[in-house]
C-alpha angles and dihedrals in degrees: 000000000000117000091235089053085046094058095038082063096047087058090048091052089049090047096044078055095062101034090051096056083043107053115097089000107153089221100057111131124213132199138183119246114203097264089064093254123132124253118187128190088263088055097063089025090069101037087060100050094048084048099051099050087045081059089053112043094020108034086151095062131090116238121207115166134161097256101046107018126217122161139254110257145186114285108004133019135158113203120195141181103196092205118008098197108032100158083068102044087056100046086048099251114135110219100100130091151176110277108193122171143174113224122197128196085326111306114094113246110176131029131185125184119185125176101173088184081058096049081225134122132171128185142165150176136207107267089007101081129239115286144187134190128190128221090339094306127134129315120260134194114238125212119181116242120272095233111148103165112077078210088070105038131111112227137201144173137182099248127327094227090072078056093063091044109045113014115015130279107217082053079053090043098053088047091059094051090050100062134061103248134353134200139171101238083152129200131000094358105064099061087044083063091045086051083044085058075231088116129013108214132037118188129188131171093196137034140144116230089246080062107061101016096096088027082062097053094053101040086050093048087051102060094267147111137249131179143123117282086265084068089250115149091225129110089214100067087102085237138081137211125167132189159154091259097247101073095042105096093051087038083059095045094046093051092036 
């Protein structure tokens, strides 16, 4: 295991300490950010101690994240969403989780998941494959499914409303006709079940590239495909969409 991906691990293990004495705690506190989302104390907590330890073993490196900005630069840069999911880490409901990645010269290199009320994390590296491991049991290996009928596949998406909003609903919709089950499994956890080979799209109108940078990494290591919904290969396309690989291209042309 890289150093980088080491260390990364290491930050998902300090945040997980602080989310997991802070969900469903009757004293969180939960603001409004300008763009009407909500931001709790363990929001911020997190960021700054990622950020702190980041200060002290990787000075060189450039820091972005969701609560206190900062930019991806050229070089290094480490890209985090304290909590993906907070809606639902607010309302008590345990799908949402800590997405930290490394970016290098552009291109994300290592990515790391962990949702401790899940028991799950997920985690990969370029060149070392894409790994989970469950209530702190053994590491195991993911592969994506082998799926190549649309017919056949297992669909999901973050919420259909951001459809209407930012893509289009009826491209969503026939999508969603075209495949053999949805759900709305949302975030980060979706594209953690496409790199699981468990689902085999995931579809989003909307992301931030703290978002989808880690999420990249693993669905990649693990035999699949991430890009926009314009089929570019960027997490700042504003736009996700994970698969096995084989379904990408119609996945592309239902939702274009």
């Amino acid at each position: 295991m890289s150093s980088d991906l080491t260390f990364a691990l290491r930050l998902a293990d300090a945040a997980d300490a602080i989310t997991h004495s802070r969900f469903r705690a009757a004293d969180l506190k939960v603001e409004r950010k300008p763009d009407r989302s909500p931001v709790t104390d363990a929001d911020t907590a997190v960021e700054d101690a990622i950020r702190a330890l980041l200060a002290e073993e990787r000075p060189d490196d450039a820091v972005a994240g969701e609560e206190r900005g900062g930019q991806v630069v050229a070089g290094r840069t480490w890209l985090l969403d304290p909590i993906d999911g907070t809606k639902n880490f607010l309302r008590g409901v345990p799908a949402w989780g800590t997405l930290i990645a490394l970016i290098e010269d552009g291109t994300p290199i290592v990515g790391v998941a962990s949702a401790p009320a899940l028991g799950k994390r997920w985690w990969a590296a370029r060149g070392e494959g894409a790994w989970a491991a469950e209530n702190g049991g053994s590491p195991r290996r993911l592969a994506v499914s082998g799926v190549r009928d649309i017919a056949d596949a297992y669909l999901s998406t973050t919420d259909l409303g951001s459809w209407v909003e930012y893509h289009s609903r009826e491209k969503y919709l026939t999508l969603v006709d075209a495949c053999w089950e949805t759900r709305a499994f949302g975030d980060f956890w979706q594209h953690c079940l496409v790199a699981e080979g468990v689902i085999d799209l995931a579809a989003e109108a909307i992301v931030n590239p703290w978002d989808v940078a880690p999420l990249r990494v693993l669905v990649e290591e693990a035999g699949g495909r991430f890009s926009d919904l314009t089929g570019d290969p960027t997490i700042h396309g504003g736009s996700a969409l994970t698969s096995n690989g084989h379904l990408h291209e119609t996945a592309l042309k239902l939702l274009s």
